[in-house]
N, CA, C and O atoms as a Tinker XYZ file with bonds, in Angstrom:
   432  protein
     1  N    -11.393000   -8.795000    0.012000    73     2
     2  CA   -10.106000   -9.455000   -0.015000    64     1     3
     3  C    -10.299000  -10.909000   -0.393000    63     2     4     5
     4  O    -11.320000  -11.516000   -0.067000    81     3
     5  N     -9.340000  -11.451000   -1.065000    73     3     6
     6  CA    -9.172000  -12.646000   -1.813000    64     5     7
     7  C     -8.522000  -13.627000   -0.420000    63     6     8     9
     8  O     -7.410000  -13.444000    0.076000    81     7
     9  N     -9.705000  -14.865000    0.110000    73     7    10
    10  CA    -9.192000  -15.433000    0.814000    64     9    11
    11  C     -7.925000  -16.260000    0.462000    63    10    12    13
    12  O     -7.523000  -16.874000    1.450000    81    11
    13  N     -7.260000  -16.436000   -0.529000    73    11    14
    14  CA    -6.060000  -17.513000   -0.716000    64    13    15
    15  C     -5.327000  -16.596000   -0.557000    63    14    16    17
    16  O     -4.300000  -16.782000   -1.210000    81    15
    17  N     -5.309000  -15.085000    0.333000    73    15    18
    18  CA    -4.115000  -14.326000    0.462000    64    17    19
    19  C     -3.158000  -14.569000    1.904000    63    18    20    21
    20  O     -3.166000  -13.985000    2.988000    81    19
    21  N     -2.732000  -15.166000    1.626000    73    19    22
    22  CA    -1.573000  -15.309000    3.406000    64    21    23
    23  C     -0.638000  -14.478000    3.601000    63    22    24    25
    24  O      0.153000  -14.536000    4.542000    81    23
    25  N     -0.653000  -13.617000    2.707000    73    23    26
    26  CA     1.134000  -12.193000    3.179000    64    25    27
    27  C     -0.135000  -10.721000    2.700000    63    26    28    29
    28  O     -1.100000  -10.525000    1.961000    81    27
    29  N      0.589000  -10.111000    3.561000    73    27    30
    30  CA    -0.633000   -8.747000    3.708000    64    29    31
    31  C      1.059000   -7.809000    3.677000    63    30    32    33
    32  O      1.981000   -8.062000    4.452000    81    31
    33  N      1.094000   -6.755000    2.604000    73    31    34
    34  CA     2.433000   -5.593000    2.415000    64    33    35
    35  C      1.610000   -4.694000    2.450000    63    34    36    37
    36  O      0.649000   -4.422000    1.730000    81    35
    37  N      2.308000   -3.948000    3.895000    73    35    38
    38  CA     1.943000   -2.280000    4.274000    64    37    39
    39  C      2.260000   -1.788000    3.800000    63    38    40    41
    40  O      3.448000   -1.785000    4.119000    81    39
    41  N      2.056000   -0.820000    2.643000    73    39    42
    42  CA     3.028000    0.996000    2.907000    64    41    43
    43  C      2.489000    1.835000    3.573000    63    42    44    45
    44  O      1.262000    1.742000    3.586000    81    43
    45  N      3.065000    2.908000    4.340000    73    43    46
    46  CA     2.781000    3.562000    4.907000    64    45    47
    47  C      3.524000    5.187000    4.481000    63    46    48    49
    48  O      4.751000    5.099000    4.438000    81    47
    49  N      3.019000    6.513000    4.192000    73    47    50
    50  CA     3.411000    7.689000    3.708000    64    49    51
    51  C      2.888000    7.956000    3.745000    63    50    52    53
    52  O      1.804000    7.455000    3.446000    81    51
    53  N      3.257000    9.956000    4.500000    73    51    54
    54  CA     2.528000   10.953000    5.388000    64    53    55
    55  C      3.004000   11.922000    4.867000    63    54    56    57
    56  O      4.208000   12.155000    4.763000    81    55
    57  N      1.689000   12.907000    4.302000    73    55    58
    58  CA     1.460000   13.942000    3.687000    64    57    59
    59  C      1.796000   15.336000    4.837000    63    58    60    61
    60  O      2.063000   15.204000    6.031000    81    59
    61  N      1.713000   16.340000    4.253000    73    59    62
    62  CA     1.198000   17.667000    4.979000    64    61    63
    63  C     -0.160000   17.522000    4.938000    63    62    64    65
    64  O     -0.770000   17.310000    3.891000    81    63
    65  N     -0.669000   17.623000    6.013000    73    63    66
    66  CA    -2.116000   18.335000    5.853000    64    65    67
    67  C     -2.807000   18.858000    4.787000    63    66    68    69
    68  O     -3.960000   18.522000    4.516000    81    67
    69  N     -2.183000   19.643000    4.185000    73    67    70
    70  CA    -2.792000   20.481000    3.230000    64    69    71
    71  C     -2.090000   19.953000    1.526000    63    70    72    73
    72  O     -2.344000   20.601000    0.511000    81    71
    73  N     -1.545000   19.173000    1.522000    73    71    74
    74  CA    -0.672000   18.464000    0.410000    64    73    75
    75  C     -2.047000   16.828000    0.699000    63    74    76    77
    76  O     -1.429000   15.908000    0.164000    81    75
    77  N     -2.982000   16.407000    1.065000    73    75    78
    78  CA    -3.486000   15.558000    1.423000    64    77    79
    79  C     -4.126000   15.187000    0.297000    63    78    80    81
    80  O     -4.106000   14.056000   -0.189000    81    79
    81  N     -4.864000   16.416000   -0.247000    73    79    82
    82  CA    -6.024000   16.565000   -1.332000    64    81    83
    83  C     -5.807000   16.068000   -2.609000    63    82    84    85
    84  O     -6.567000   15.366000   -3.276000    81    83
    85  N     -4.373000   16.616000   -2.981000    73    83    86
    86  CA    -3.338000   16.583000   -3.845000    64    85    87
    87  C     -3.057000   15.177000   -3.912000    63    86    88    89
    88  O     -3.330000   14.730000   -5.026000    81    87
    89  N     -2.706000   14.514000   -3.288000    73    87    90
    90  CA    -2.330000   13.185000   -3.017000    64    89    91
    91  C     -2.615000   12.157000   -3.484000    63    90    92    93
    92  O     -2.162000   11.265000   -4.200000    81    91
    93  N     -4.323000   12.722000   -2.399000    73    91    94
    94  CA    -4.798000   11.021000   -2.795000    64    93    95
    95  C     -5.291000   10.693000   -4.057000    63    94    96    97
    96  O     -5.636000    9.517000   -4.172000    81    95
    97  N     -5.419000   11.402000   -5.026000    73    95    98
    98  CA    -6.112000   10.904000   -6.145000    64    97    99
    99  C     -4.929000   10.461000   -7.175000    63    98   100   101
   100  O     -5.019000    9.606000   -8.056000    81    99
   101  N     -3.671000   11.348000   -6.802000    73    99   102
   102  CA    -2.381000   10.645000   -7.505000    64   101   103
   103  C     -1.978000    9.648000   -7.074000    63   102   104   105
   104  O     -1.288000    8.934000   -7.802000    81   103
   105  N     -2.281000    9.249000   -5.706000    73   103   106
   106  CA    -1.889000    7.302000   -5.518000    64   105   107
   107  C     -2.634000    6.673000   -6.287000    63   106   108   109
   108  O     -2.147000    5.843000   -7.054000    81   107
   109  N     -4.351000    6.992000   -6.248000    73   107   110
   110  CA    -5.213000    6.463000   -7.029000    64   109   111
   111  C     -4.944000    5.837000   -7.950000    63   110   112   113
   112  O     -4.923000    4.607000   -7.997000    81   111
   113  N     -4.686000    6.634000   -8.871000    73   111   114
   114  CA    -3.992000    7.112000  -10.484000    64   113   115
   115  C     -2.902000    6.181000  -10.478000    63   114   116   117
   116  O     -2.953000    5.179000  -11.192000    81   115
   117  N     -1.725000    6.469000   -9.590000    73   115   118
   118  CA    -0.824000    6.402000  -10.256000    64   117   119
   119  C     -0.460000    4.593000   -9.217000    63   118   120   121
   120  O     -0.103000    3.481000   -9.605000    81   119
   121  N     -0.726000    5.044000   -8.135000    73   119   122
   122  CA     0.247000    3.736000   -7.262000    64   121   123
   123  C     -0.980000    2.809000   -6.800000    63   122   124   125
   124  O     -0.691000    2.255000   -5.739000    81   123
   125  N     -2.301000    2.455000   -7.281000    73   123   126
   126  CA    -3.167000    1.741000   -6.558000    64   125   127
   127  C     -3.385000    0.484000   -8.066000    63   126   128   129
   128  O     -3.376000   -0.730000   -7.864000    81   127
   129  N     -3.554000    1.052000   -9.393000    73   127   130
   130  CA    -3.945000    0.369000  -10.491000    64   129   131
   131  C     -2.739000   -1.176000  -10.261000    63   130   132   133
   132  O     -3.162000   -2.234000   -9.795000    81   131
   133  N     -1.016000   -0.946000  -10.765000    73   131   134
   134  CA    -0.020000   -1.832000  -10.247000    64   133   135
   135  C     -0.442000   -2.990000   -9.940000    63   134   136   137
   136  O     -0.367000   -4.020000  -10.610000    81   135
   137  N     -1.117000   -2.749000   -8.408000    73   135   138
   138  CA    -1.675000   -3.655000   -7.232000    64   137   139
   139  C     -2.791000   -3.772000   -7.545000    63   138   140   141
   140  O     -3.441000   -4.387000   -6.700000    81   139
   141  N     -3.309000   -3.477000   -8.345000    73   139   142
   142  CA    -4.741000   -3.966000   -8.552000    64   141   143
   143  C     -4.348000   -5.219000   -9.755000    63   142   144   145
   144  O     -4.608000   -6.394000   -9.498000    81   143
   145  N     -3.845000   -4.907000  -10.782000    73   143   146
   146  CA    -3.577000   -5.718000  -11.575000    64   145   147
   147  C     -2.678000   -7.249000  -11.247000    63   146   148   149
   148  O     -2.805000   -8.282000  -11.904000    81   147
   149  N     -1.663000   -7.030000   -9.923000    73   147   150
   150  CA    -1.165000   -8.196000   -9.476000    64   149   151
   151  C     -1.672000   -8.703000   -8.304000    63   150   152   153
   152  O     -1.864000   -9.918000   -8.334000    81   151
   153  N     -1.966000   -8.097000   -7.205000    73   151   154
   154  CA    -2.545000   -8.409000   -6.125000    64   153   155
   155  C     -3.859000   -9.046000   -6.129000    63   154   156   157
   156  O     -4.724000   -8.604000   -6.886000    81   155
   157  N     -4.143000  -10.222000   -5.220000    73   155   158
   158  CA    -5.408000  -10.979000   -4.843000    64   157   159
   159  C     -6.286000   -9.483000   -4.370000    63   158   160   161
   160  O     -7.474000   -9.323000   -4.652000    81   159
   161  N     -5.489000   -8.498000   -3.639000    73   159   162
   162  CA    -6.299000   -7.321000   -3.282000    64   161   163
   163  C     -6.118000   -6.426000   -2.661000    63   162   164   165
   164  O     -5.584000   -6.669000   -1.579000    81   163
   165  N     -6.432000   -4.977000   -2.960000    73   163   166
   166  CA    -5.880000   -4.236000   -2.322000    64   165   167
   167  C     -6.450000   -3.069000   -1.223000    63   166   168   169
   168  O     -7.664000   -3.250000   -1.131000    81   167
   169  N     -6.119000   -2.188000   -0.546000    73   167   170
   170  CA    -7.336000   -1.855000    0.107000    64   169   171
   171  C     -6.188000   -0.467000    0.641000    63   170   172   173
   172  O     -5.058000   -0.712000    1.066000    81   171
   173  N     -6.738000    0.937000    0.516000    73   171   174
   174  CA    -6.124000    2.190000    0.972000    64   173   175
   175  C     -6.713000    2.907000    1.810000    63   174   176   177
   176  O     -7.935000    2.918000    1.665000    81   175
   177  N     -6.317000    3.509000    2.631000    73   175   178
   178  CA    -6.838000    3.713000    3.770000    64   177   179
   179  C     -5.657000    5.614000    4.126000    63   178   180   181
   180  O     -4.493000    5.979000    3.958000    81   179
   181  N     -6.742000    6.115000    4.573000    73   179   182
   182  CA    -6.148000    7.344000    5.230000    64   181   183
   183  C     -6.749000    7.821000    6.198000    63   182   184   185
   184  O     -7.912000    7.485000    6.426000    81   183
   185  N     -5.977000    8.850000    7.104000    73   183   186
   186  CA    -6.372000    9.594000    8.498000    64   185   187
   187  C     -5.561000   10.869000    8.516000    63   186   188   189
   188  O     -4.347000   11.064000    8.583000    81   187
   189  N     -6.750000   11.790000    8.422000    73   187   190
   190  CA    -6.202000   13.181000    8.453000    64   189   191
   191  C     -6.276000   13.401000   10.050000    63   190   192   193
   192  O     -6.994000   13.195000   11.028000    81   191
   193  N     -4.974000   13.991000    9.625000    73   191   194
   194  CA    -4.656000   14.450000   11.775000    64   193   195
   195  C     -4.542000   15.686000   11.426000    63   194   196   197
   196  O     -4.798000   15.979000   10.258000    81   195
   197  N     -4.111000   16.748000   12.402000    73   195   198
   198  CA    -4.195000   18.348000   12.972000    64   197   199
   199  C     -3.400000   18.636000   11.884000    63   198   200   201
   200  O     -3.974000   19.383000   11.092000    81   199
   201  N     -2.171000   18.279000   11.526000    73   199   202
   202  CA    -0.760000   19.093000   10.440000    64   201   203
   203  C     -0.832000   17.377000    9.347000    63   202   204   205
   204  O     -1.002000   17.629000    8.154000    81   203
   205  N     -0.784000   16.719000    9.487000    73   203   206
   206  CA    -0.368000   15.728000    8.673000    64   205   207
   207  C     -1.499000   14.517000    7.908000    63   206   208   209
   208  O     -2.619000   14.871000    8.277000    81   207
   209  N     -1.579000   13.776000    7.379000    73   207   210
   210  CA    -2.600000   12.784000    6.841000    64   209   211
   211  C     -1.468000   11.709000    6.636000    63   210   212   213
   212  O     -0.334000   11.864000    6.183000    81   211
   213  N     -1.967000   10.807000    7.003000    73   211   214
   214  CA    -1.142000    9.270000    6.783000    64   213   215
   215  C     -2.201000    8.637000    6.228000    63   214   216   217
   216  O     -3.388000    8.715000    6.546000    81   215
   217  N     -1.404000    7.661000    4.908000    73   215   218
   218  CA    -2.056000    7.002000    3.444000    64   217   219
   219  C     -1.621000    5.449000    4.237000    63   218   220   221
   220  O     -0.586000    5.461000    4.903000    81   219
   221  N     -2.144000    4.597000    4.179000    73   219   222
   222  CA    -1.870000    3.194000    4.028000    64   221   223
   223  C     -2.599000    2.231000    2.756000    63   222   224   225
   224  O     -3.746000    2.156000    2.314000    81   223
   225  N     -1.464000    1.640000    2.472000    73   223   226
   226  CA    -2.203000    0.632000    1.248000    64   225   227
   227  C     -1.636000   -0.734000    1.672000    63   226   228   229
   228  O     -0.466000   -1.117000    1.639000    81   227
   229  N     -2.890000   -1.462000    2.131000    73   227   230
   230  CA    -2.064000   -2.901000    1.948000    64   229   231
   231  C     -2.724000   -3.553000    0.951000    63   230   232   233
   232  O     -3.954000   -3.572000    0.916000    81   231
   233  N     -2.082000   -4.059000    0.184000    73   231   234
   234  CA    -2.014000   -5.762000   -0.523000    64   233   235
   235  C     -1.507000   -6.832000   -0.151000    63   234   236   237
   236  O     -0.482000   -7.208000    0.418000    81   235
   237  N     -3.036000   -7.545000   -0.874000    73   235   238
   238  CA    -2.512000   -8.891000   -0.617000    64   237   239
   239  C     -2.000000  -10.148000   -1.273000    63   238   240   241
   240  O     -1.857000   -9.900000   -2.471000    81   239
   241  N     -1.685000  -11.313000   -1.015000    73   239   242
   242  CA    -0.761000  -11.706000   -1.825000    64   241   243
   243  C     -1.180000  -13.480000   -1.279000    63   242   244   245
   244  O     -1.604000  -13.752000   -0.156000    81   243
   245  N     -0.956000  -14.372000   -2.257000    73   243   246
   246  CA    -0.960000  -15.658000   -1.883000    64   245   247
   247  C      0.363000  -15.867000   -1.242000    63   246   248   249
   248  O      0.143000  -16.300000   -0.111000    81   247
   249  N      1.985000  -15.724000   -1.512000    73   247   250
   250  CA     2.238000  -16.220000   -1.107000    64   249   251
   251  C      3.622000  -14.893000   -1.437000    63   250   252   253
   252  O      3.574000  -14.110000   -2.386000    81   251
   253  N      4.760000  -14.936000   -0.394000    73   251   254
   254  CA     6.149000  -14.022000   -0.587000    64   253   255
   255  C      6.823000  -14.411000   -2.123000    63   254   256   257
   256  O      7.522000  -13.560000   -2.673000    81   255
   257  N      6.638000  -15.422000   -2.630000    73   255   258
   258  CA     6.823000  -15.502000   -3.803000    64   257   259
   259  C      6.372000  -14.496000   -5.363000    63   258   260   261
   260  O      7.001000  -13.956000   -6.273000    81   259
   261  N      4.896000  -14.667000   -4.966000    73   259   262
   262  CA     3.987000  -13.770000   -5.698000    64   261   263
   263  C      4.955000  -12.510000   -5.773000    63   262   264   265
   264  O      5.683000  -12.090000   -6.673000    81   263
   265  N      4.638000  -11.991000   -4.264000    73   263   266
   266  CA     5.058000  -10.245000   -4.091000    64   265   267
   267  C      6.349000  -10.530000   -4.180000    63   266   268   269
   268  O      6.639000   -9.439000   -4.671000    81   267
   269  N      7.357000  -11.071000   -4.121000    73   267   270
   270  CA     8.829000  -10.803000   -4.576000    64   269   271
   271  C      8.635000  -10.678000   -6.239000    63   270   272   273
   272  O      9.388000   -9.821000   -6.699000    81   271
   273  N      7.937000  -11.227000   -7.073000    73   271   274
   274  CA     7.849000  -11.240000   -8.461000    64   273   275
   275  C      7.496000   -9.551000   -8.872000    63   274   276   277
   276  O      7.970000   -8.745000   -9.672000    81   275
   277  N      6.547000   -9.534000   -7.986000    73   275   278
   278  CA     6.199000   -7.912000   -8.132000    64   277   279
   279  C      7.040000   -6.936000   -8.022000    63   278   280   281
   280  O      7.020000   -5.945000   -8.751000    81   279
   281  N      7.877000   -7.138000   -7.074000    73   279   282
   282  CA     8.870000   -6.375000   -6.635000    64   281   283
   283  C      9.697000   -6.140000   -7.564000    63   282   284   285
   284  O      9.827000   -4.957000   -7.880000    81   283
   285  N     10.422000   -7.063000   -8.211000    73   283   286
   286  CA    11.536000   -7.572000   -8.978000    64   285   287
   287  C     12.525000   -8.114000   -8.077000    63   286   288   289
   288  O     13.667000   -7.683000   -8.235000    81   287
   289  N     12.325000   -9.003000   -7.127000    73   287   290
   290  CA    12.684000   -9.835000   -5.957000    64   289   291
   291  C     12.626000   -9.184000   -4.278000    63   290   292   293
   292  O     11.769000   -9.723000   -3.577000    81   291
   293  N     13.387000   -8.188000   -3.672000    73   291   294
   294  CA    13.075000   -8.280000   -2.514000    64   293   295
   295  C     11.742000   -7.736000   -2.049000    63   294   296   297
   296  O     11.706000   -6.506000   -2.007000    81   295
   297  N     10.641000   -8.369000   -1.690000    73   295   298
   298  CA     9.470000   -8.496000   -0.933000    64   297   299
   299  C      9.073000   -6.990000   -0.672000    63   298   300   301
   300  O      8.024000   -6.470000   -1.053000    81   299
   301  N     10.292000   -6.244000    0.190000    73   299   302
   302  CA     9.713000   -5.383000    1.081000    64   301   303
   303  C     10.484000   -3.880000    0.180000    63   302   304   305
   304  O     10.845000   -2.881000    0.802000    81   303
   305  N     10.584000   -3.988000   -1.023000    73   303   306
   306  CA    11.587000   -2.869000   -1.670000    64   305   307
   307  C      9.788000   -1.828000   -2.108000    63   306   308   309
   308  O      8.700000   -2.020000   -2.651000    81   307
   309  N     10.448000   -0.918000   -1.510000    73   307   310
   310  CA     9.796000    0.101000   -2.079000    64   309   311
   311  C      9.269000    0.397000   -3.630000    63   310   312   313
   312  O      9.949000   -0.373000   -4.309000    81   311
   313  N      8.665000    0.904000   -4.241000    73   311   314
   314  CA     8.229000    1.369000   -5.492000    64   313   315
   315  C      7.590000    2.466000   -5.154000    63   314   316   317
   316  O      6.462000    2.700000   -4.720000    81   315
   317  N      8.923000    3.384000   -5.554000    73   315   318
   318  CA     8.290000    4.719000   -5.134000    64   317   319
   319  C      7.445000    5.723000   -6.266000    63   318   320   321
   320  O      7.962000    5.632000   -7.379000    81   319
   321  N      6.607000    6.384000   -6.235000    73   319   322
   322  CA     5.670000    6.873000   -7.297000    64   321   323
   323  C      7.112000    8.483000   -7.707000    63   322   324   325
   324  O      7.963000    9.041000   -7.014000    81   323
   325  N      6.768000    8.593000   -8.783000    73   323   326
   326  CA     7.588000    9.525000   -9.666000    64   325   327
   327  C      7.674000   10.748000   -8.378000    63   326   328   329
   328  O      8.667000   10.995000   -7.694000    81   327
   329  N      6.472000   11.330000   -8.305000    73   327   330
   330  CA     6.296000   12.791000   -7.346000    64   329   331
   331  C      6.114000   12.457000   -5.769000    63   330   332   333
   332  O      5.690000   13.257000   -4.935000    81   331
   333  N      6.465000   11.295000   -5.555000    73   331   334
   334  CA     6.208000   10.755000   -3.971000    64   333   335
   335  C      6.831000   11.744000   -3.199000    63   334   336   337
   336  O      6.238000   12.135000   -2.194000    81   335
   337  N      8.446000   12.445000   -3.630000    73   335   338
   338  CA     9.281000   13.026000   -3.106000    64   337   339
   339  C      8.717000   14.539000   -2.774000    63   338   340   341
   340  O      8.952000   15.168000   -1.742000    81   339
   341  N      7.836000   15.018000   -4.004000    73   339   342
   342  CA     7.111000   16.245000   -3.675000    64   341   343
   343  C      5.792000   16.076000   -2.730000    63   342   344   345
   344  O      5.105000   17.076000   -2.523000    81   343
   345  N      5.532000   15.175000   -2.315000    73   343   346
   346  CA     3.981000   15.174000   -1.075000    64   345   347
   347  C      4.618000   14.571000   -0.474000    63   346   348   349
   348  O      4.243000   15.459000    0.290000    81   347
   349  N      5.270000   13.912000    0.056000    73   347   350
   350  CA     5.305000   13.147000    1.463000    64   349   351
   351  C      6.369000   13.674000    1.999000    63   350   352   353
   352  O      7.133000   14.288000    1.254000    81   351
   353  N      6.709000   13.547000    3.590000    73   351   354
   354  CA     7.219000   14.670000    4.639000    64   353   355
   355  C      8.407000   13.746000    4.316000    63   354   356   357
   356  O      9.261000   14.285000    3.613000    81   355
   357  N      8.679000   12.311000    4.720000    73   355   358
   358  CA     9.758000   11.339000    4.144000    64   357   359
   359  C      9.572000   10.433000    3.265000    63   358   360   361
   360  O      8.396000   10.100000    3.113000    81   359
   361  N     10.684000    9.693000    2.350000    73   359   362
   362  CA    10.280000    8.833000    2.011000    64   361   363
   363  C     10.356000    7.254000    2.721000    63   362   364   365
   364  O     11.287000    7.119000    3.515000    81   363
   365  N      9.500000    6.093000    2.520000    73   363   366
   366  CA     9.854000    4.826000    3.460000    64   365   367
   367  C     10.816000    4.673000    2.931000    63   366   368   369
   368  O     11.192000    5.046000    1.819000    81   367
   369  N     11.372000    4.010000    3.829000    73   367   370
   370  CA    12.467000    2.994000    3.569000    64   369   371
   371  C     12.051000    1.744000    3.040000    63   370   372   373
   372  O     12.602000    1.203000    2.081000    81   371
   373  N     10.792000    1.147000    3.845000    73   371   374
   374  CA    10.374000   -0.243000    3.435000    64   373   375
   375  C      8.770000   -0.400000    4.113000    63   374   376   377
   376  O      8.175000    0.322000    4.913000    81   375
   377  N      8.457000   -1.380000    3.576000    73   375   378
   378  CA     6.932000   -1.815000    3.618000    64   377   379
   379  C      7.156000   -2.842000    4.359000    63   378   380   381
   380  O      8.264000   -3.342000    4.167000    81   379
   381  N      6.232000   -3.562000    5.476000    73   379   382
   382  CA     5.818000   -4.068000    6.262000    64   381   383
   383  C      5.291000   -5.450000    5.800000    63   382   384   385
   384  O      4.351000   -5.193000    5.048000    81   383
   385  N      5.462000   -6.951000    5.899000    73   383   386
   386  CA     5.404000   -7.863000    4.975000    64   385   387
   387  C      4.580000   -8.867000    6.280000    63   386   388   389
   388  O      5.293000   -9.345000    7.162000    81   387
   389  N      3.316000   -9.076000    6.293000    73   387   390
   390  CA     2.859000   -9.791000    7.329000    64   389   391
   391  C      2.185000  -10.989000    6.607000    63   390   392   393
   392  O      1.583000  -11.073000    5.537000    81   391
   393  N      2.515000  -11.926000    7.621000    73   391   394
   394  CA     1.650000  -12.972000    7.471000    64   393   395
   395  C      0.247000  -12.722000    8.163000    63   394   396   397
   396  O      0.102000  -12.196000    9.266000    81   395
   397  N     -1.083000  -13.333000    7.073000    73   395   398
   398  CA    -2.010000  -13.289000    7.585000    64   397   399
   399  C     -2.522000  -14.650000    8.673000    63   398   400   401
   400  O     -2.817000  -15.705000    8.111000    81   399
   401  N     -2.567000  -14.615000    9.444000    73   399   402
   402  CA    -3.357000  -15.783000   10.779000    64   401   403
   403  C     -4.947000  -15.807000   10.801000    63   402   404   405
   404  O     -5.544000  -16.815000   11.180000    81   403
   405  N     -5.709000  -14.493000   10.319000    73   403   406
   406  CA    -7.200000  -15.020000   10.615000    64   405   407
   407  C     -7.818000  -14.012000    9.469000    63   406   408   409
   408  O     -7.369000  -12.910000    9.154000    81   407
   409  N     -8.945000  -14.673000    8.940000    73   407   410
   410  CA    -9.616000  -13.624000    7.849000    64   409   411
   411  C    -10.640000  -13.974000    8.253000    63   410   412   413
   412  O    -10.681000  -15.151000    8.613000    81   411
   413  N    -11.889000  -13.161000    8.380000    73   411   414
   414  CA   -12.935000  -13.256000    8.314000    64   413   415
   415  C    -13.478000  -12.349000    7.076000    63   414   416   417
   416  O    -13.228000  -11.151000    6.939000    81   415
   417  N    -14.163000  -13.041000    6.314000    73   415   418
   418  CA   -14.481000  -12.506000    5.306000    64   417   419
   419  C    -16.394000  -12.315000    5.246000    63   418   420   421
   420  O    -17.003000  -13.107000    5.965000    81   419
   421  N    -16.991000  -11.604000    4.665000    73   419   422
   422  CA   -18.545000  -11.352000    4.879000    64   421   423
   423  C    -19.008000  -12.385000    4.509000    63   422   424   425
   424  O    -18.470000  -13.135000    3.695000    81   423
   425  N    -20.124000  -12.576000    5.084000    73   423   426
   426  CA   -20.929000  -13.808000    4.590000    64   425   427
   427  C    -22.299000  -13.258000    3.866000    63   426   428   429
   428  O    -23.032000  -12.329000    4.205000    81   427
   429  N    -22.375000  -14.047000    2.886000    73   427   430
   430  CA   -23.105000  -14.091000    1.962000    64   429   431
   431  C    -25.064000  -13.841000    2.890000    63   430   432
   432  O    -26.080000  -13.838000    2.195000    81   431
């Protein structure tokens, strides 16, 4: 992660279990490149449970400005992937917009 990032945007979307496999390589593909190209950085994360798998992607961002540009202004608006509607159990409503307070980053 890019320390000049101070706003960290959650998404959060939960697969079937068995729709999991399927998934993750189409966020890959389709919803991770986006954020790679605008974001200081991005980072995806999943947890397969008993029936379901939950995906998280946060990026990061210098400043609510940045990510409103991304957006096409409000911060926390969804960008939903074309087939999101066929794998995930719901769709979000909205992403999670935090300020960052402490980074520790690896040392060299």
């Amino acid at each position: 992660m890019n320390d000049n990032a101070t706003i960290a945007r959650i998404w959060r979307g939960r697969t079937r279990r068995d729709l999991a496999d399927a998934y993750e390589p189409y966020l890959r593909r389709e919803g991770i490149p986006p954020l790679q190209e605008k974001a200081l950085g991005v980072q995806l994360f999943r947890e397969d449970r008993e029936e379901e798998t939950e995906f998280v992607t946060i990026s990061y961002w210098p400043d609510v400005d940045a990510m409103a540009s991304f957006t096409g202004g409000d911060p926390r608006k969804i960008h939903h992937l074309p087939r999101d509607e066929e794998f995930l159990v719901e769709l979000p409503e909205r992403v999670t917009v935090m300020r960052i307070l402490v980074t520790q980053l690896p040392r060299d």
